[in-house]
C-alpha positions as CSV (number, residue, x, y, z in Angstrom):
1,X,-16.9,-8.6,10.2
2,X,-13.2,-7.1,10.6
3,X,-12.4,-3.5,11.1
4,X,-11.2,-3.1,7.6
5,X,-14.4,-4.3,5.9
6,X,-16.1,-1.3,7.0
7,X,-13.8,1.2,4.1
8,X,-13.6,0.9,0.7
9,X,-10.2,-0.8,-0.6
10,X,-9.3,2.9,-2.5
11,X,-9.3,4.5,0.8
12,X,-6.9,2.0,2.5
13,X,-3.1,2.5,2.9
14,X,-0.9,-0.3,2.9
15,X,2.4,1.4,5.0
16,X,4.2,-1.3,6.2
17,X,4.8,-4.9,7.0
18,X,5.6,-6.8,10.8
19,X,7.8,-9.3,11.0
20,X,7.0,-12.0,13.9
21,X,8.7,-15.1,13.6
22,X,7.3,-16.9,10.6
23,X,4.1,-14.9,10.4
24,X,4.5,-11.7,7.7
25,X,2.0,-8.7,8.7
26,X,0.6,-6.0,6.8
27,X,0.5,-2.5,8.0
28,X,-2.8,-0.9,6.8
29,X,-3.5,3.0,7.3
30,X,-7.4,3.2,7.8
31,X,-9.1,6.5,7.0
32,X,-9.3,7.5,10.3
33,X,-5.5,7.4,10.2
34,X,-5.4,4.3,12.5
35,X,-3.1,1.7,11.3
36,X,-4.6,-2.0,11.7
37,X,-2.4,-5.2,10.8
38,X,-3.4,-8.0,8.7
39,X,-2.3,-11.1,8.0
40,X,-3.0,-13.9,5.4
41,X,-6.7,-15.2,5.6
42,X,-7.7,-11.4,6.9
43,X,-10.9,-9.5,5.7
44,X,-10.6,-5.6,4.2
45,X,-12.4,-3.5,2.5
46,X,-16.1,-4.2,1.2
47,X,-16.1,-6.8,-1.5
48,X,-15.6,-9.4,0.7
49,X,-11.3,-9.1,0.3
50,X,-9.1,-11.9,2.1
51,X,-6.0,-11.2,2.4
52,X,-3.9,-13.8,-0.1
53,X,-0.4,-13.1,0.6
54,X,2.1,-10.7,2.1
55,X,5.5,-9.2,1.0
56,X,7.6,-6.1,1.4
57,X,6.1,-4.7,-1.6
58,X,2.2,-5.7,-1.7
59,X,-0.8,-7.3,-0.6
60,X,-2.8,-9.5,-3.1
61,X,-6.8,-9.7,-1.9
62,X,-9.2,-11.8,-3.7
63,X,-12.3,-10.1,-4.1
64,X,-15.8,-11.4,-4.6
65,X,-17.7,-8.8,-6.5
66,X,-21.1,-8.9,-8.1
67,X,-21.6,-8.3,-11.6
68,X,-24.9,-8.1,-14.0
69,X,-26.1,-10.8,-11.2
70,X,-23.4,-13.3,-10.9
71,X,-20.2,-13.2,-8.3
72,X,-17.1,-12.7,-9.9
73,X,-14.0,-13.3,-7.9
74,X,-10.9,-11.6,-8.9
75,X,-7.8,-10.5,-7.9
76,X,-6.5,-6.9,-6.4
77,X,-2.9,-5.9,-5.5
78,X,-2.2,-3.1,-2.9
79,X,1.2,-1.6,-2.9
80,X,3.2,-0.5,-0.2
81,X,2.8,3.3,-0.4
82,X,6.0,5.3,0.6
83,X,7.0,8.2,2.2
84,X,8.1,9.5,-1.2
């Protein structure tokens, strides 16, 4: 498991991105105001969410989530939150 698997996705912040070369990183804020970086292919939150892709804007997760019995993937955007 990854740190970010251990919170809820609602009580995740996504602050930021890290440029290194050709790899794009996401900022997140954790609730214990830590900030954590993702990539693409990373784990957060706790319905099993990988990390999809990565731009200035938002993060797009797939998310496997369990419903009347059956596992349902589906798709969940995070957007940068600002300052504002």
């Amino acid at each position: 498991k990854q740190p970010l698997e251990a919170f809820p996705l609602d009580d995740l912040k996504f602050v930021g991105i890290l440029e290194q070369g050709p790899q794009l990183w996401g900022l997140i804020l954790d609730p214990e105001k830590k900030v954590v970086a993702v990539k693409v292919g990373s784990y957060m939150g706790q319905n099993y969410g990988r990390v999809l892709s990565i731009n200035s804007n938002e993060i797009k997760l797939e998310e496997t989530t369990k419903t009347s019995g059956t596992w349902e993937k589906q798709i969940t955007t995070l957007r940068i939150v600002t300052g504002k």
